[in-house]
C-alpha positions in Angstrom: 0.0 0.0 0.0 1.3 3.5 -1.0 0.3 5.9 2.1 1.0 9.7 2.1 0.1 12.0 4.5 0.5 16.0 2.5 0.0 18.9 4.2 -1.9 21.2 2.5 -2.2 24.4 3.8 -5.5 25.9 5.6 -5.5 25.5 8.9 -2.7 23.6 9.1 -5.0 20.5 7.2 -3.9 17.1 5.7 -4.7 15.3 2.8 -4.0 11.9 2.0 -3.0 9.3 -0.6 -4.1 5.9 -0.3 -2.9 3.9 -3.3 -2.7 0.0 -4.3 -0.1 0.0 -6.6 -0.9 -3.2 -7.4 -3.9 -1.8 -9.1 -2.1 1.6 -9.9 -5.7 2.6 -7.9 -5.6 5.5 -5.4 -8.2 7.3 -3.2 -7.9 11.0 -1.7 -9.1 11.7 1.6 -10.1 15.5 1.9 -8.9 17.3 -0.7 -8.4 20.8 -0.1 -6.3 24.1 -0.7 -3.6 22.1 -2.9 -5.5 19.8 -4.7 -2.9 20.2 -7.7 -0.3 18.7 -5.3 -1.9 15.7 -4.0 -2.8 14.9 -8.1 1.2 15.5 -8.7 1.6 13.0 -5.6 -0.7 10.3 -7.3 0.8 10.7 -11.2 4.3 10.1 -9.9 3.5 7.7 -8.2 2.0 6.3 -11.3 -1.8 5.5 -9.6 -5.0 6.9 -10.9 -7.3 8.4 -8.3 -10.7 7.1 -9.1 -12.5 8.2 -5.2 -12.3 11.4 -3.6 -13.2 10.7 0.2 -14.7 13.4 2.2 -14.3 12.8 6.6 -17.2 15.5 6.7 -18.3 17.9 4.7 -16.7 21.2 6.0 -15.4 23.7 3.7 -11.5 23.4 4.8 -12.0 19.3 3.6 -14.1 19.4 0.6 -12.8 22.7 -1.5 -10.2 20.5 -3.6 -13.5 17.9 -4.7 -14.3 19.7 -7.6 -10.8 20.2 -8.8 -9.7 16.5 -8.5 -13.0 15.3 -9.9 -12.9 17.2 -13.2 -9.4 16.0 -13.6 -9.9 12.6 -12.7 -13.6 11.7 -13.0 -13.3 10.1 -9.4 -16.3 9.7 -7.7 -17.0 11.5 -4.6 -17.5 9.8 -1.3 -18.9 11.1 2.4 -21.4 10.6 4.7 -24.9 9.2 3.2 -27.6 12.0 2.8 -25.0 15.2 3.2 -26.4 16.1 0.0 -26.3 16.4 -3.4 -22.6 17.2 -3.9 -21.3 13.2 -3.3 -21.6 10.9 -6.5 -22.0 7.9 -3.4 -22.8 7.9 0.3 -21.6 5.9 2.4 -22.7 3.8 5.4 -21.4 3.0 9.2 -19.8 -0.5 8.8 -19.3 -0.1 5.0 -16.0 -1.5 3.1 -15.1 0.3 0.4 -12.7 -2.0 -2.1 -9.7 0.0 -3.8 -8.0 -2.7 -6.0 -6.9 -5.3 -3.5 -7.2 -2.8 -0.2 -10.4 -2.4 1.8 -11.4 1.1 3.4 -13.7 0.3 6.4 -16.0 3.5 6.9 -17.1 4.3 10.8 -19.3 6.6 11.4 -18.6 8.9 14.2 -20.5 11.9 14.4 -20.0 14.9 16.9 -17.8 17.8 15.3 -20.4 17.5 12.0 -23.1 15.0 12.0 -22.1 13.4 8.8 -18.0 12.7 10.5 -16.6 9.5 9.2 -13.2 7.8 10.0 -11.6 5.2 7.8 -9.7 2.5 8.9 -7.0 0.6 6.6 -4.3 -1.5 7.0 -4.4 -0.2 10.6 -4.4 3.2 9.8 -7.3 5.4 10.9 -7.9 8.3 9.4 -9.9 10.5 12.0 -10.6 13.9 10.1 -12.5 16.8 12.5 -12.9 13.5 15.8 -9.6 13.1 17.0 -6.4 14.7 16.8 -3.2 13.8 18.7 -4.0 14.7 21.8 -7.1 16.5 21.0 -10.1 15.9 19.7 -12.1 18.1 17.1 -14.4 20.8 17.9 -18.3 21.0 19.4 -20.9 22.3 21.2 -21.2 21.4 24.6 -24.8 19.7 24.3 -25.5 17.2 22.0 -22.5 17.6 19.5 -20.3 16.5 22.6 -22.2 13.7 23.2 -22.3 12.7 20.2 -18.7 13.0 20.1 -17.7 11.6 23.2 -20.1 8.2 22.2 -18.2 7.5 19.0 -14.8 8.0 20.4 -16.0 5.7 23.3 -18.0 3.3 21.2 -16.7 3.1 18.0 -12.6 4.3 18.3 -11.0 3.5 21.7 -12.5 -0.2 21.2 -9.8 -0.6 18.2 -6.7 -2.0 18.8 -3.9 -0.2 20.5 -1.8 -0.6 17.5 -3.8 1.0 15.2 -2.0 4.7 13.9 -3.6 7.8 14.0 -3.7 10.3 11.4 -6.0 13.4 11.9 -7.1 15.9 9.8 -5.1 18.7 11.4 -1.7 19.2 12.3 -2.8 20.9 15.1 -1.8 18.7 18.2 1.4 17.5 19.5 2.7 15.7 16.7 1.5 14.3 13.0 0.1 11.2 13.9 0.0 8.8 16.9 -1.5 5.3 17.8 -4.4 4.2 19.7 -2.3 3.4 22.6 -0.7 6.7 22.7 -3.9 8.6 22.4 -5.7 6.2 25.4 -2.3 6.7 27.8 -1.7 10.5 27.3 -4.8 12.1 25.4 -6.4 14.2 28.0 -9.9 14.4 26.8 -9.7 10.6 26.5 -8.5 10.1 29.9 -11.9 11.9 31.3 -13.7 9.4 33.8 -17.1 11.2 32.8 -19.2 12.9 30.3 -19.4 15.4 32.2 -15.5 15.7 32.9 -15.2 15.8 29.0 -17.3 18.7 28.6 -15.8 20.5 31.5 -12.6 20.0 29.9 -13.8 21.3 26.7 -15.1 24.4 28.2 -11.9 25.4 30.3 -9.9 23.9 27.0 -7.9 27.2 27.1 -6.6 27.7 30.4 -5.8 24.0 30.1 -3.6 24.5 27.1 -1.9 27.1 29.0 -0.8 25.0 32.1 0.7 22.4 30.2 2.3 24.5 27.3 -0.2 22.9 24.8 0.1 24.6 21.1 
């Protein structure tokens, strides 16, 4: 499997490359800012892109779509009912075949309602849910509640080896593993709901303390 991470610009945001090059088949996962890159990325590594795979549907993820998709005529992929901008929506539990690779699709709504990770070759892509030693964005009603179930219910219950690559460079480092982010994350290491939420609300002066970027 040919795996890139590329940063991208934005707000510090990653795209990525996921390529069979056994196939010479390759997917994007949220495209944006320097779409022209990540297509330079896939051409020399001699793959053509046919998906374009969206972790949710927020402008900073999706803006490179159109780009890719009238160079390419991939199909784009996110969330089932987001609307009428994907060519296919996908489902929580779904396997998505790219040559000889499977991309397993979890839902895990809580930054958008339509959040997705993907999980292949254990690698998890976690877009806007979970950074390295963050985790993405909400309200502090439902949106966190939603979050905190699906990092509960559907994430922390992978294995510890599993790598982490968010959708941000915005915490400690790059990427991580599942056993890095359940020993040190601090959001992850809340006993409670509540305790999440609190945490979320005093986020800043947190950050502070511990010299958090």
């Amino acid at each position: 499997m040919i795996f890139e991470q590329i940063r991208v610009g934005g707000y510090r945001n990653f795209s990525y490359l996921i390529g069979d090059e056994k196939r010479d088949a390759a997917a994007v996962v949220d495209p944006s800012f320097s779409p022209q890159r990540v297509l330079e990325i896939a051409q020399n590594h001699g793959l053509r892109i046919i998906y374009i795979i969206n972790t949710h549907s927020h402008g900073d993820h999706i803006n490179g779509n159109h780009y890719l998709r009238a160079k390419t005529g991939a199909k784009i992929l996110g969330y089932e009912g987001r609307g009428s901008d994907l060519d296919v929506g996908v489902k929580d539990g779904e396997v998505i075949e790219l040559g000889t690779l499977k991309l397993n699709i979890i839902h895990t709504p809580g930054h958008t309602d339509d959040g997705i990770c993907i999980l292949v070759e254990g690698r998890l892509l976690t877009g806007d849910t979970l950074f390295v030693g963050k985790v993405g964005g909400t309200d502090y009603g439902s949106g966190a509640k939603k979050q905190y179930e699906s990092l509960h219910r559907k994430l922390l219950v992978l294995d510890d080896s599993v790598k982490i690559y968010p959708g941000h460079d915005c915490g400690v480092k790059p990427s991580s593993t599942m056993e890095e982010e359940k020993r040190s994350n601090p959001f992850l290491l809340q006993s409670s709901f509540e305790d999440f939420v609190s945490l979320k609300k005093n986020w800043l002066q947190y950050k502070a303390v511990h010299a958090i970027r």
